[in-house]
N, C-alpha and C positions, 0 to 999 in steps of 0.2 A: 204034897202040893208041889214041892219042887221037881219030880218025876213029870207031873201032867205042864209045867214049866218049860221043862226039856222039850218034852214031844214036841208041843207048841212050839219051839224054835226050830225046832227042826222041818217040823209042817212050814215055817214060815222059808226058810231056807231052800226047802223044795219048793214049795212055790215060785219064789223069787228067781231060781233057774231057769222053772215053768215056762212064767212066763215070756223069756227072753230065745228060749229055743220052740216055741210051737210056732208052727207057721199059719193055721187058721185064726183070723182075728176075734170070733165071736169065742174062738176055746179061751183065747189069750186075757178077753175083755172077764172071762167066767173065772180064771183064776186069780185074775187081781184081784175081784171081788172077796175072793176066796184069801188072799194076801192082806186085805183090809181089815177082813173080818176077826182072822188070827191076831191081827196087830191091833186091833179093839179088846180080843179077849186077853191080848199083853197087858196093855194097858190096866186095864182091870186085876190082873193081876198087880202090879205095880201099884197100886192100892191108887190110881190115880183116873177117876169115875171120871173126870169132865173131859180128858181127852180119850177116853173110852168112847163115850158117847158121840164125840166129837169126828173118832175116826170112821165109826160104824154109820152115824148120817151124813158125812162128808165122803170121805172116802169108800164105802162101799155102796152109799145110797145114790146119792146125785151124781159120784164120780159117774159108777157105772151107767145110772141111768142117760147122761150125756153121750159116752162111749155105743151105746148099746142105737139111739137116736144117729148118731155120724156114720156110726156103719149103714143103718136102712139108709140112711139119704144117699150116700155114697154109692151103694151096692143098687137103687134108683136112679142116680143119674147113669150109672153105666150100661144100663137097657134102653 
């Protein structure tokens, strides 16, 4: 378990660079999501269920769905 631990931090760590150097917003908004979802199955690891759940419908659910909502508006008013 501690192996598939590692990975996990490292996925998260990659991510985490991710998304600070990709210049497309819709790539950037897909790897938070992907950064969320690592840091839920952290969580979980961490034998600590309520912010597991907490981060995977906060943070990759709604965050993203908001994110994903600003971009169309955004990428709408500029036509």
């Amino acid at each position: 378990m501690k192996l598939f631990s590692l990975i996990m931090l490292l996925f998260l760590i990659g991510s985490s660079i991710a998304v600070s150097l990709i210049k497309d917003m819709l790539s950037t908004i897909i790897v938070f999501m992907v950064y969320s979802l690592i840091m839920a199955i952290l969580w979980q690891q961490l034998n600590a269920p309520d912010l597991a759940i907490t981060e995977a419908a906060v943070g990759a659910g709604v965050t993203t769905l908001l994110f994903i909502l600003t971009l169309k508006r955004m990428r709408g008013e500029r036509r």
